[in-house]
C-alpha positions as CSV (number, residue, x, y, z in Angstrom):
1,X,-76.4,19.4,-22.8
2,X,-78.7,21.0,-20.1
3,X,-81.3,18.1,-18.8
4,X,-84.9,18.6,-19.2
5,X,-86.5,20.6,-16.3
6,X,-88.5,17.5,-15.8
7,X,-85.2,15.4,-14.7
8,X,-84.4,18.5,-12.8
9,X,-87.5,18.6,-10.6
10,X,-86.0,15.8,-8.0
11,X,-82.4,17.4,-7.6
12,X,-83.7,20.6,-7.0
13,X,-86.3,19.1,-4.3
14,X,-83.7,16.9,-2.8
15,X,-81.6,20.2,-2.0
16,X,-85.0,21.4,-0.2
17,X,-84.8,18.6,1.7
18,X,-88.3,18.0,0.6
19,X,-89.6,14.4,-0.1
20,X,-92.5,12.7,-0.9
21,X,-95.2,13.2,-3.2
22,X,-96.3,16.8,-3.3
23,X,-99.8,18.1,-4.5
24,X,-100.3,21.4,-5.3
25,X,-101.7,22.8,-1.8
26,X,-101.2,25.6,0.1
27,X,-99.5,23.5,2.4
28,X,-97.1,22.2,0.3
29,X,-97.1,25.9,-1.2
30,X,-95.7,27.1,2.4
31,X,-93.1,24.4,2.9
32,X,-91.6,24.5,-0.6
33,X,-91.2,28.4,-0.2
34,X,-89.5,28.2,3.5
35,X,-87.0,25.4,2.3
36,X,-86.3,27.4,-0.9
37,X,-85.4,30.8,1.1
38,X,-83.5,28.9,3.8
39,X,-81.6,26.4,1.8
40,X,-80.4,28.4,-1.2
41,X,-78.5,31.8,-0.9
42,X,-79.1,34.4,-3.1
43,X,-76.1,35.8,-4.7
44,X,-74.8,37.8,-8.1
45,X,-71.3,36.5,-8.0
46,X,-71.9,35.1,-11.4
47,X,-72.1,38.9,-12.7
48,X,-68.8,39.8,-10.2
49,X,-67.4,36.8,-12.2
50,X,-68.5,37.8,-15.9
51,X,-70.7,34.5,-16.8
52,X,-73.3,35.8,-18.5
53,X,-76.8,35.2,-16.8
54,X,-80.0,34.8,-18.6
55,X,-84.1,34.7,-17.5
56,X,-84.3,30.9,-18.5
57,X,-86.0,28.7,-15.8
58,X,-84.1,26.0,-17.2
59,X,-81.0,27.2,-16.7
60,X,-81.5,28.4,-13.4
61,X,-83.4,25.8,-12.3
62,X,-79.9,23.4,-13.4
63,X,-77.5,26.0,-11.6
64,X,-79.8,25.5,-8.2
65,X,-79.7,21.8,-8.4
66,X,-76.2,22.3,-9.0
67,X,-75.7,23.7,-5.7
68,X,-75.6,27.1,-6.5
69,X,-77.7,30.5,-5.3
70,X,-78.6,33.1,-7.6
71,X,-80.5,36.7,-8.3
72,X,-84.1,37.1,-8.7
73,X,-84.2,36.2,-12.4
74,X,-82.9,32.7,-11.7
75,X,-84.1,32.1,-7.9
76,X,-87.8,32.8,-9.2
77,X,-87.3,31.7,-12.4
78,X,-86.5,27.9,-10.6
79,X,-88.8,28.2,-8.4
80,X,-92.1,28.8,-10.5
81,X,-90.8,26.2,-12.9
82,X,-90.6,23.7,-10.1
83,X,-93.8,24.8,-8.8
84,X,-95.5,24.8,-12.5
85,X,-93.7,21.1,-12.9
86,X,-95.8,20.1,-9.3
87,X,-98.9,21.1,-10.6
88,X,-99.7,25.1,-9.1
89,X,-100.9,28.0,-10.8
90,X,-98.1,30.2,-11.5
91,X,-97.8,34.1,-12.6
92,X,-94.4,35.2,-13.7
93,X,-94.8,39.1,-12.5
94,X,-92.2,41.5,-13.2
95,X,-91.1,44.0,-10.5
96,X,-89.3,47.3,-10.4
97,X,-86.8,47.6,-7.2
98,X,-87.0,51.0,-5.9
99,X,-89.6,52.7,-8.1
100,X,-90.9,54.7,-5.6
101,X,-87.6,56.3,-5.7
102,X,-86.6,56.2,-9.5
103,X,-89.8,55.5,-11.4
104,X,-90.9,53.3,-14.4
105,X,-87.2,52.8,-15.7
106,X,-86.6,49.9,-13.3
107,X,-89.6,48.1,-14.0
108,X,-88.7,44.4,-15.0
109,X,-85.3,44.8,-12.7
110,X,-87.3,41.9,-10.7
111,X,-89.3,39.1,-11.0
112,X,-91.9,38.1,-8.6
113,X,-94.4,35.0,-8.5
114,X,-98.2,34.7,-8.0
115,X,-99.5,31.6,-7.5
116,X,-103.4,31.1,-7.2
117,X,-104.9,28.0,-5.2
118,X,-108.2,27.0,-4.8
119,X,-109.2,30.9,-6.3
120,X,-106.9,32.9,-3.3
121,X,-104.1,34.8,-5.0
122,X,-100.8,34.4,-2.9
123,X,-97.5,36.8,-3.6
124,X,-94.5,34.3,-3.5
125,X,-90.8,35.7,-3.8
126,X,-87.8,33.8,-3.3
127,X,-85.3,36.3,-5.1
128,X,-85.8,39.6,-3.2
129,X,-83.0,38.5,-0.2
130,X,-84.4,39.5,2.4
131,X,-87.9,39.6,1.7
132,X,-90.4,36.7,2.2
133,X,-90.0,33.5,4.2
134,X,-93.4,32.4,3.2
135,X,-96.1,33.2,0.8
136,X,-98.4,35.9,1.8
137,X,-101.5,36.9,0.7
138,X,-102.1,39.5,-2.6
139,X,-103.7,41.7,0.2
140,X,-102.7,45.0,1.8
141,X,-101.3,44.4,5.5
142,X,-98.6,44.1,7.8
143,X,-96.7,40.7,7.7
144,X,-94.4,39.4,10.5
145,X,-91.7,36.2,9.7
146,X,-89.6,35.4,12.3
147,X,-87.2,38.5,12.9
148,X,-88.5,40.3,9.8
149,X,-91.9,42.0,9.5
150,X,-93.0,43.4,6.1
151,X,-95.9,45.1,4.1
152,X,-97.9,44.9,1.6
153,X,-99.6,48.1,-0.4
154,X,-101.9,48.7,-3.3
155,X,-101.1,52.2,-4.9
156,X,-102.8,54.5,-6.9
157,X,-101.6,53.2,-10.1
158,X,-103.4,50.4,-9.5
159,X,-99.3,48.6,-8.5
160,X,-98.7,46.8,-5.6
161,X,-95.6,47.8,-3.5
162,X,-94.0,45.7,-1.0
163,X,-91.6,47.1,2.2
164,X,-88.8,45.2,3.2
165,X,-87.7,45.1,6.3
166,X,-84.9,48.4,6.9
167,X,-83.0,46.7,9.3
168,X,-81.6,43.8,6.6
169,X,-80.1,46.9,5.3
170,X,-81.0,46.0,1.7
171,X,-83.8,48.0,-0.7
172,X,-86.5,49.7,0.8
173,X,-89.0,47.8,-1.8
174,X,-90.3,47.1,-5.0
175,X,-93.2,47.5,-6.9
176,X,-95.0,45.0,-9.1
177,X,-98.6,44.9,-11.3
178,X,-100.4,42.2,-11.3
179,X,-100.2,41.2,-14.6
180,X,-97.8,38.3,-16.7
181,X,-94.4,39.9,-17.0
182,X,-93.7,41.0,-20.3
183,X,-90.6,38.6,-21.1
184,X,-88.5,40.8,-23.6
185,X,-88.7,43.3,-20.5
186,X,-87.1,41.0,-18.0
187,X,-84.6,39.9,-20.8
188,X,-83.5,43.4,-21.5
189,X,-83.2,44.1,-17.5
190,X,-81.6,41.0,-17.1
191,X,-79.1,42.1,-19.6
192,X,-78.5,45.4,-18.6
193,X,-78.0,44.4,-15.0
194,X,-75.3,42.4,-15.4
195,X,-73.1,44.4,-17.9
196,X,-74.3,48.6,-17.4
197,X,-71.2,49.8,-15.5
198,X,-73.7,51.7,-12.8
199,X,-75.3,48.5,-12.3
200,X,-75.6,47.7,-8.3
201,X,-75.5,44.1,-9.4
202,X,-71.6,45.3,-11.3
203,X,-70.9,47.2,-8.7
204,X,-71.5,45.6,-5.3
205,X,-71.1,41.5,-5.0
206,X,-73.9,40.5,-2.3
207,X,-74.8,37.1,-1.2
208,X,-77.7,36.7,1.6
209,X,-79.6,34.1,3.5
210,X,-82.8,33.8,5.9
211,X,-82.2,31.9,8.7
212,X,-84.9,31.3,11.0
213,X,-84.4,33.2,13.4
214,X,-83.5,36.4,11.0
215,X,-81.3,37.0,8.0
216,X,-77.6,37.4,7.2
217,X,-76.8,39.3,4.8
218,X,-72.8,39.6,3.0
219,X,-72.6,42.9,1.0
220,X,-69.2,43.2,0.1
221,X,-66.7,42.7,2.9
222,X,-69.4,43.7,5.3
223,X,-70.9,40.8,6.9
224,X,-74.8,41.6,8.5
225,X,-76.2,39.5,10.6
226,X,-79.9,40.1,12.0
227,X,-81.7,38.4,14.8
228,X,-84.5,39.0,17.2
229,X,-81.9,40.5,19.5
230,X,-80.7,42.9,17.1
231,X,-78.0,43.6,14.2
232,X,-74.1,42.5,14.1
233,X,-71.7,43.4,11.6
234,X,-68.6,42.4,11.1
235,X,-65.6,43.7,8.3
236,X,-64.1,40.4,6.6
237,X,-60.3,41.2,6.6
238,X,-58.7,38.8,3.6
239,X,-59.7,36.7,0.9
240,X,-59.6,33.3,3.0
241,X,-62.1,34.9,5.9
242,X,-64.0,35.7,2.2
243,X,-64.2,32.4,1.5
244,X,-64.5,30.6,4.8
245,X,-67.7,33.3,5.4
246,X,-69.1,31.6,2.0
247,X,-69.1,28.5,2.6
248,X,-69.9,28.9,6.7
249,X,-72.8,30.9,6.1
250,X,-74.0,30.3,2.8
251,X,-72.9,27.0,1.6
252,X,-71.0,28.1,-1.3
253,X,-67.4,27.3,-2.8
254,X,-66.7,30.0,-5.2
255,X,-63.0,31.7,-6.1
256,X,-62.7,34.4,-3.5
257,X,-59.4,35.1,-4.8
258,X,-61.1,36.4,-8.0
259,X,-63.4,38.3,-6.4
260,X,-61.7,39.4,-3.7
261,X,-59.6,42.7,-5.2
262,X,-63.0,43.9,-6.6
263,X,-64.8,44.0,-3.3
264,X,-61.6,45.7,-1.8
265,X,-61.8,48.5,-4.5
266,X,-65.8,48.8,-4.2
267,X,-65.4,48.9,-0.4
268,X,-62.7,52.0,-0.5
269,X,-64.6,53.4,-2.9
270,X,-67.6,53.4,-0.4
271,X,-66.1,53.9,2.8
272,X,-62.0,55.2,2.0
């Protein structure tokens, strides 16, 4: 039986490395976020695996205090609830990954966090990958964290879209409104994302990591590493290097031997 969020609050924190009484500050905001984004991977090898995923906070918020990483649904998903837990404002907002490009159909593929303190909206996002280190402000502008710089736009449509950073080699951006997620959305993109054969999520395993001084990302057997002197890459060559590269870089113990012939197809598929 899955523990109550409540007993799961001090786990979760004691993988931040954060102790202490916390009070719901921007402060506290800042260092919760930078710990969360450094300390836990995210990663969909659950979907390369077949375990069925869900949008429960709980759940993810055990799997993270487990020692785990995971996609947007669950690294959110833990975060807001250990924020909500600690006393903050919190905004469950559902994002579309590359709308500009594909429109309202992916709507819900993401889940993004507002938090409001002391009446100052701030966009927080754990689960993007290589998106924020820190919260930033629900303002147009150009952002700059450590290697990565980002921005922040209000369309039109009255959405908000936010640019990633090109050379993590990930998605261009998302879109979000600000408005509470519709939950049967996220549940139905949740689903999908994890079983739709054209999924990226069933297509390509990816586990990435900030670091502070830039991001490394692993996207199949492709290995990415970005700093402030530039961009390495590096082809894994075997399941052991697989695994070795998960646990050196991300802190993860996970079967490579069952994940490994799916990567090798995906990546001949891609590349020959």
């Amino acid at each position: 039986m899955q523990a109550p969020m409540t007993e799961l609050l001090e786990p979760y924190l004691a993988r931040l490395g954060i102790t202490g009484t916390l009070s719901p500050t921007p402060e506290a905001l800042l260092a919760l976020h930078r710990a969360h984004a450094l300390g836990v991977p995210y990663e969909n090898l659950d979907v390369q695996l077949g375990q069925p995923l869900t949008t429960d906070p709980a759940g993810a918020l055990a799997k993270l205090a487990a020692g785990r990483g995971g996609w947007c649904y669950e690294m959110n998903g833990a975060f807001g609830a250990a924020l909500t837990l600690l006393g903050f404002s919190v905004t469950r907002l559902a994002g579309g990954v590359q709308r500009a490009a594909l429109g309202d159909a992916v709507l819900g593929n993401h889940l993004v966090l507002k938090v409001v303190i002391d009446g100052a909206a701030l966009l927080c996002d754990v689960g993007f990958g290589d998106g924020l280190l820190e919260p930033i402000p629900l303002q147009e502008g150009h952002y700059r964290q450590g290697a990565l710089g980002f921005r922040l736009q209000r369309l039109d449509d009255g959405l908000w879209r936010f640019h990633g950073d090109a050379r993590t080699g990930g998605a261009p951006s998302f879109d979000f409104a600000d408005a509470p997620a519709d939950e049967a959305l996220l549940a139905r993109q949740c689903a999908a994302l994890q079983s739709a054969p054209e999924s990226p999520f069933v297509l390509n395993a990816v586990v990435q990591r900030h670091r502070p001084d830039g991001h490394v990302a692993l996207r199949g057997r492709v290995l990415r590493t970005l700093t402030t002197d530039g961009v390495r890459e590096r082809t894994l060559d075997g399941p052991d290097d697989y695994a070795a590269t998960l646990v050196r870089e991300f802190g993860l113990e996970l079967p490579a031997a069952a994940l490994w012939p799916r990567i090798v197809a995906r990546h001949a598929a891609l590349f020959g």
